[in-house]
C-alpha positions in Angstrom: 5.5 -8.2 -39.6 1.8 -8.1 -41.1 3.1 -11.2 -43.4 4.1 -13.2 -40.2 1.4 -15.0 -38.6 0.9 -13.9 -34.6 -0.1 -16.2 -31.7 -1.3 -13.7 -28.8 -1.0 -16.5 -25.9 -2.7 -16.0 -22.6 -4.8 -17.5 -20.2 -2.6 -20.2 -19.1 -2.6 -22.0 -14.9 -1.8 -19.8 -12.7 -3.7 -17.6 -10.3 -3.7 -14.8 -12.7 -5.4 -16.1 -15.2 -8.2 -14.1 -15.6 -5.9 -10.9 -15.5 -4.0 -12.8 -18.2 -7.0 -13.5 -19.9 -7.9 -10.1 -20.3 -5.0 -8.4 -21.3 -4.7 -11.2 -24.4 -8.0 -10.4 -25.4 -7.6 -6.7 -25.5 -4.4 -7.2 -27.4 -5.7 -10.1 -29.7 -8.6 -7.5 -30.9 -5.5 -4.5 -31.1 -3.4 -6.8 -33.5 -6.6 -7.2 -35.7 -7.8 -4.2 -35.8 -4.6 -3.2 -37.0 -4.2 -5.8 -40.1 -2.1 -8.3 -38.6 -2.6 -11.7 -38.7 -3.0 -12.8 -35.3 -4.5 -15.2 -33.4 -5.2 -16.2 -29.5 -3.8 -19.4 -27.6 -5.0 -20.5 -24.4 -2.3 -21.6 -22.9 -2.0 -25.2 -21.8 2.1 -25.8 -20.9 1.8 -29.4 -22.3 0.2 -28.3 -25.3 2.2 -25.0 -26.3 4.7 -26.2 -28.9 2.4 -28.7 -31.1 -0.4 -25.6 -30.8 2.8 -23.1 -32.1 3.7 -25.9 -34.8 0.2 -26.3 -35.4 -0.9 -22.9 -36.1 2.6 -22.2 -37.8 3.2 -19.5 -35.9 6.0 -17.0 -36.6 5.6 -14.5 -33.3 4.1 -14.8 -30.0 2.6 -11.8 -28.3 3.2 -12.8 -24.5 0.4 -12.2 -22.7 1.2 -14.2 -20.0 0.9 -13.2 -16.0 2.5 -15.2 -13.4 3.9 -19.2 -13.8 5.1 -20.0 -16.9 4.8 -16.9 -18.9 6.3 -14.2 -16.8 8.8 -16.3 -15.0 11.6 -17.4 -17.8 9.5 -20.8 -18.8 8.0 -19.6 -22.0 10.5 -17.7 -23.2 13.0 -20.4 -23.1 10.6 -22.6 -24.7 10.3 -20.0 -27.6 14.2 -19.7 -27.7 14.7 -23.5 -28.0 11.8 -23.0 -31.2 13.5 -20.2 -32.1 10.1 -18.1 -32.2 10.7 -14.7 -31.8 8.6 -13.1 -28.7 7.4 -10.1 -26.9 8.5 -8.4 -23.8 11.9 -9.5 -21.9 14.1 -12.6 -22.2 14.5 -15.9 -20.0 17.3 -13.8 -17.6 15.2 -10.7 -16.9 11.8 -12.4 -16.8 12.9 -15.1 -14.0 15.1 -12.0 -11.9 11.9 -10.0 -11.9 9.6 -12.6 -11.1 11.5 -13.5 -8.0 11.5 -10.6 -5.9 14.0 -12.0 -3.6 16.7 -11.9 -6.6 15.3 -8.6 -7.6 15.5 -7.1 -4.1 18.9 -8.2 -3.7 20.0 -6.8 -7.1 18.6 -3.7 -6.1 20.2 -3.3 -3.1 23.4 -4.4 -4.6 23.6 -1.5 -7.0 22.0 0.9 -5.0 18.8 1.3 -6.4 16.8 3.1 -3.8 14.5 0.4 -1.9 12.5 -0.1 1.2 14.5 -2.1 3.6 13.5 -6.0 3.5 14.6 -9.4 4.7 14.0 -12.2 2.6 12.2 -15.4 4.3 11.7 -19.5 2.6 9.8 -22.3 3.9 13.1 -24.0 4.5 14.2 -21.5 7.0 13.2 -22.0 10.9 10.3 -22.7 12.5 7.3 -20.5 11.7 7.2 -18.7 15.0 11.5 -18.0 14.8 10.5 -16.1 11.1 7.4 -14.7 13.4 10.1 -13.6 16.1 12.5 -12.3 13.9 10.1 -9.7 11.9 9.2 -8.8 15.2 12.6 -8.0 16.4 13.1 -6.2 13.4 10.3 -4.0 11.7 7.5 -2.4 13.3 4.2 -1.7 12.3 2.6 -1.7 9.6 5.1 -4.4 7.7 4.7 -5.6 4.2 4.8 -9.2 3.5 4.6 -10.6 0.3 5.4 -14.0 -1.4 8.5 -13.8 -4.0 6.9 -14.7 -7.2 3.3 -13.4 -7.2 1.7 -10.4 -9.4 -1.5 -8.5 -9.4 -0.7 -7.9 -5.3 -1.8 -11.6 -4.6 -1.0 -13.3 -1.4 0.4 -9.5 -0.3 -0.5 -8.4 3.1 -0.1 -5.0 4.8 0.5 -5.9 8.5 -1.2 -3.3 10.7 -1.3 -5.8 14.3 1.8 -7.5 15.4 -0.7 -10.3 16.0 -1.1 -10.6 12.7 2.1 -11.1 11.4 1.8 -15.3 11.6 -1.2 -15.9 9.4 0.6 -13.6 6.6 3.5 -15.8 7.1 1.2 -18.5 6.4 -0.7 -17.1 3.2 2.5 -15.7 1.6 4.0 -19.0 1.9 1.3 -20.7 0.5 1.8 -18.8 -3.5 5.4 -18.7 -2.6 8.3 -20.9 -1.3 10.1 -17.5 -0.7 8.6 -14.2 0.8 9.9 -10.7 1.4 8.9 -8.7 4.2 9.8 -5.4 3.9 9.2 -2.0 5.7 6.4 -0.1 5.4 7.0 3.4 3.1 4.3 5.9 4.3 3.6 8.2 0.8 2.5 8.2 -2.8 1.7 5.1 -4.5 3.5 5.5 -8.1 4.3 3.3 -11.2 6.3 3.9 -14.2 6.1 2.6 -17.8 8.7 1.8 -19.5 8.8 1.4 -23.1 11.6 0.0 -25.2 15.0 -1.8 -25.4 18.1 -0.6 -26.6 17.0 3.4 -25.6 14.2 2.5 -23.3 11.9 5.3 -22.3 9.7 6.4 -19.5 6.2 7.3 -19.9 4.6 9.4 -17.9 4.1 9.0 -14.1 0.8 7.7 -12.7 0.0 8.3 -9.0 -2.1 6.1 -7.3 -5.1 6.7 -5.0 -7.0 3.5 -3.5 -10.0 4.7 -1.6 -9.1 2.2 0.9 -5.4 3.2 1.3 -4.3 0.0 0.3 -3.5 -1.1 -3.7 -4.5 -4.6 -3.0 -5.9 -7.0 -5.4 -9.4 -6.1 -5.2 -8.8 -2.0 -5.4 -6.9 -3.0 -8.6 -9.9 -5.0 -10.1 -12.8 -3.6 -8.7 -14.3 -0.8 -10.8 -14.0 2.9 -9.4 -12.4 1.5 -6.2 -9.6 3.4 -7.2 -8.4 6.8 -9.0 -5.5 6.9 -11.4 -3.5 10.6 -11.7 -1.7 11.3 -14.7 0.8 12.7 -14.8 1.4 12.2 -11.0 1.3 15.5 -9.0 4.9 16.0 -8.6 7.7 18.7 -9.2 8.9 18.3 -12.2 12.4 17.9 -11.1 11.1 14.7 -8.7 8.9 13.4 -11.4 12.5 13.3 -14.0 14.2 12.0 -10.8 12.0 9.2 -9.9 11.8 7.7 -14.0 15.6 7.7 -13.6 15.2 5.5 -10.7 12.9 3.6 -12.9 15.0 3.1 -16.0 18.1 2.4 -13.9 15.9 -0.5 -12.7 14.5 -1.9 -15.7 18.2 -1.8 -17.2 19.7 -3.8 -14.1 17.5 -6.5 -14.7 18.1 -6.2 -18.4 14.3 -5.6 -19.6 13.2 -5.1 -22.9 10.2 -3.8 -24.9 7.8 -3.4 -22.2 7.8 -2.8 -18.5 6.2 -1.4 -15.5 8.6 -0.4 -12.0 6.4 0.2 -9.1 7.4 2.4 -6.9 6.6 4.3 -3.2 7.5 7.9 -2.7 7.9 8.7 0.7 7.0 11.6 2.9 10.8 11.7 3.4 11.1 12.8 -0.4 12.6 9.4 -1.3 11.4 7.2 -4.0 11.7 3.4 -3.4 11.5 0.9 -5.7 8.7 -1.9 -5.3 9.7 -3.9 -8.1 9.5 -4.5 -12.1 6.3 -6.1 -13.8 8.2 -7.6 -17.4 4.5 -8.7 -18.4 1.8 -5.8 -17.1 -1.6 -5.8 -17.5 -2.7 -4.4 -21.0 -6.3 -3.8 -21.2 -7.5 -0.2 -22.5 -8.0 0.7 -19.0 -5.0 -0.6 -17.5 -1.6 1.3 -16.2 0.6 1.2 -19.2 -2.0 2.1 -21.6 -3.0 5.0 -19.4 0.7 6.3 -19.5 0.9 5.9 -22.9 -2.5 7.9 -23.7 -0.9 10.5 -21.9 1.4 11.5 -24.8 -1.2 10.5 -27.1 -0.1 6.8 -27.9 -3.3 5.2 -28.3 -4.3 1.4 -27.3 -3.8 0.3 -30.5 -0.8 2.2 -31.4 0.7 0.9 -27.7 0.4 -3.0 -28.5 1.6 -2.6 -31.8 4.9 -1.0 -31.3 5.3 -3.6 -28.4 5.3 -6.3 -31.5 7.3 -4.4 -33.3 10.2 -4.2 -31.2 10.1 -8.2 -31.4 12.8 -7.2 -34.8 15.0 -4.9 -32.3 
């Protein structure tokens, strides 16, 4: 691989951009400091293939949030070039972006998660979706648009008078939302690491000083404290990265992956959903599992590249 030139590519128009930005940065400098011959694209979706053609790059190191990079788009792009490529394939990337596929997937094969109904700007008039959630979740109610990371455009109801203008928000990132039930507990996430024998690393719990893991308690400094490993049983920690491998292997994930997850004060864990392309700065989630057991950043970022020949 260290005879292969590398094209980190991040950046890129969505509204994660700066998140993206980041994380390619932080993995750009990894490469390097490791020996590899790597460089970073900005990605502009008009430009990509002349810049990979260009550059004569071999591999791409996807790191890409949101539209185009996390959804399916690049990757196909890549497949069509035949350039091999980090992180999950066309399939899984698409199904995990859309949380209305992923939610019904879910559901399907009885992964353990919070109770929803799924909601598009082609349905009925704003005030019938209004009336429905209603009629059939109470308060607090999560709404969220379908194909958004980094919590954006997510809204923890907590006044039924509310629930309209997050109607109105989620819409606008998304032509499909999902409202779902509130799950009063722990805040958790689980890296997975991986492809043929995925892994899980260990759990990290969650504590947002405001109570809510929102965007700005994700990317504002000390707003909010990390635990690893998550203060759990032991037998409920192995039971909940079950939960989370059995997810990531639905959806058909590779290399890299983080399932969120609630656990409720009914014992329960319940699956959030699957992040194919998570944030990877030195101070992010993954990396913070991975240091754990001693993985460093470095070490993290390249065996993601590596599995690229799995």
């Amino acid at each position: 691989m260290k005879r292969k030139k590398i094209a980190v590519v991040m950046g890129g128009p969505s509204a994660e951009r700066e998140v993206s930005l980041n994380t390619g940065r932080a993995i750009l400098a990894a490469l390097q400091e490791k020996g590899y011959d790597a460089i970073g694209i900005d990605l502009n979706p008009r430009d990509l293939v002349e810049q990979l053609k260009t550059e004569k790059i071999e591999v791409v190191f996807n790191a890409i949030h949101g539209l185009y990079g996390e959804d399916g788009l690049m990757q196909g792009a890549l497949e069509m070039l035949g350039i091999p490529y980090t992180g999950s394939g066309v399939l899984a990337s698409a199904i995990a972006m859309d949380k209305t596929v992923s939610k019904r997937l879910f559901m399907a094969a009885g992964i353990p998660t919070p109770r929803a109904r799924l909601y598009n700007n082609r349905d009925n008039r704003l005030d019938l979706i209004v009336q429905d959630i209603r009629e059939n979740f109470g308060i607090p109610v999560v709404i969220k648009p379908a194909a958004q990371g980094s919590s954006i455009g997510v809204i923890i109801v907590e006044n039924a008078a509310e629930i309209e203008a997050a109607v109105t928000e989620a819409l606008t990132y998304s032509g499909h939302i999902v409202v779902e039930e509130f799950i009063k507990g722990k805040e958790l996430t689980v890296s997975i690491l991986g492809s043929d024998q995925p892994k899980a690393l260990p759990i990290i719990e969650i504590v947002p000083q405001s109570g809510k893991y929102d965007y700005k308690s994700k990317y504002t400094k000390g707003a909010t404290e990390y635990i690893v490993p998550a203060r759990l049983d032991s037998k409920v920690a192995e039971y909940i990265q079950k939960v989370a491998l059995d997810a990531y292997k639905l959806l058909g994930c590779r290399g890299i992956g983080r399932v969120d997850i609630m656990f409720g004060d009914n014992n329960q864990p319940y699956v959030l959903e699957i992040n194919t392309i998570p944030g990877m700065t030195a101070t992010s989630l993954v990396p913070k599992a991975a240091a754990a057991i001693g993985i460093s950043f470095a070490d993290l970022c390249e065996q993601i590249l590596l599995m690229v020949d799995d």
